[in-house]
BAFI-132747 format. One record per residue (C-alpha): x, y, z. Coordinates in Angstrom, 2 decimals. Layout:
((X, Y, Z)),
...
# end
This chain:
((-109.50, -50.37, -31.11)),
((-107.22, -48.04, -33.07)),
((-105.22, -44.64, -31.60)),
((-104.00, -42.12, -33.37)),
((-101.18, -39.85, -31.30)),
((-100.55, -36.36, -33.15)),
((-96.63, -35.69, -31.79)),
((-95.60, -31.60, -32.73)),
((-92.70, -29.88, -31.32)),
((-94.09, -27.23, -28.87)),
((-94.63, -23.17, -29.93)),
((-90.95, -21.50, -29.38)),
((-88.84, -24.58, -30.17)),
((-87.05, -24.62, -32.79)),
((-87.54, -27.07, -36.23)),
((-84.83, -27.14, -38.12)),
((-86.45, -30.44, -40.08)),
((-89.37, -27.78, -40.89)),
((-86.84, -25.06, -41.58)),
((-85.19, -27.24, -43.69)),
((-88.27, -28.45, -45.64)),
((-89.70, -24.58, -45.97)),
((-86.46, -23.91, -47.17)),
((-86.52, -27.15, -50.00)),
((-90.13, -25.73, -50.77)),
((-88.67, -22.28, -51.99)),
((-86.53, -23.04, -54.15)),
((-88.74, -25.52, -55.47)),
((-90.33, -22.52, -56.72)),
((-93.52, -22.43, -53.93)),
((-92.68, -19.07, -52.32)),
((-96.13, -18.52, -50.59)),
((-94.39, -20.65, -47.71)),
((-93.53, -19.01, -44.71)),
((-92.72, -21.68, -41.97)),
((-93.60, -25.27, -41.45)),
((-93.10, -27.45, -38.22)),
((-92.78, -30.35, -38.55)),
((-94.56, -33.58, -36.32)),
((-95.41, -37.39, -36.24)),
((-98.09, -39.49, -36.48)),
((-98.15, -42.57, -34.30)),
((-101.20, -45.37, -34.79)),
((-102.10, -47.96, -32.38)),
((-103.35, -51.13, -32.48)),
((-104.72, -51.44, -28.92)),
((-106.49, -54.45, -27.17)),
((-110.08, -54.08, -26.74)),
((-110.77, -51.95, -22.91)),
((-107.55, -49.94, -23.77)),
((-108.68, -46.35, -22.73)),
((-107.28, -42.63, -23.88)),
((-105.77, -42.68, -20.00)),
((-103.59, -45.52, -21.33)),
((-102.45, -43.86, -24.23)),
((-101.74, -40.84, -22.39)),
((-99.51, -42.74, -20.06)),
((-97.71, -44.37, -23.12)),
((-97.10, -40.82, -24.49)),
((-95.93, -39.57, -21.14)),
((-93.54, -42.56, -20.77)),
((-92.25, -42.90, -24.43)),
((-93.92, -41.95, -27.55)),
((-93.65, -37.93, -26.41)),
((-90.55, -35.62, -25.28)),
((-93.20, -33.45, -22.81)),
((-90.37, -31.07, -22.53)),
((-90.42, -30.03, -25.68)),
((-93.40, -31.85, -27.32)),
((-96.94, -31.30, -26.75)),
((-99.42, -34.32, -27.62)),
((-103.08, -35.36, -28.75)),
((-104.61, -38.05, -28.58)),
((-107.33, -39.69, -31.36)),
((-109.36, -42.95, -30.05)),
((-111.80, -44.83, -32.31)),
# end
């Protein structure tokens, strides 16, 4: 069974990594860019019976900051 984990910083925290590519975008000549933020994808390989509760607790152990991440969760 595969996972995917969507990893974004939350609203109100700064990105300097997206600041940094909106920034590279410009003066690449694409002006129509007004902010990016930046995230991660994370895939899983899981065991068969693996359930979205256990990849919830993963994220809320390790593969997330919940301070200032937020989180979702893809199974299939």
């Amino acid at each position: 069974m595969k996972a995917r984990v969507h990893v974004m910083l939350k609203n109100g925290v700064l990105d300097p990594q997206g600041e940094a590519v909106r920034h590279a975008l410009g003066a690449l000549g694409f002006d129509g860019v007004n902010g990016v933020r930046q995230g991660k994808v994370i895939e899983l390989d899981l065991a068969d019976g693996a359930t979205e509760a256990d990849v919830t607790q993963m994220c809320e152990k390790l593969l997330a900051n919940t301070v200032i991440e937020s989180y979702s969760v893809e199974m299939g």
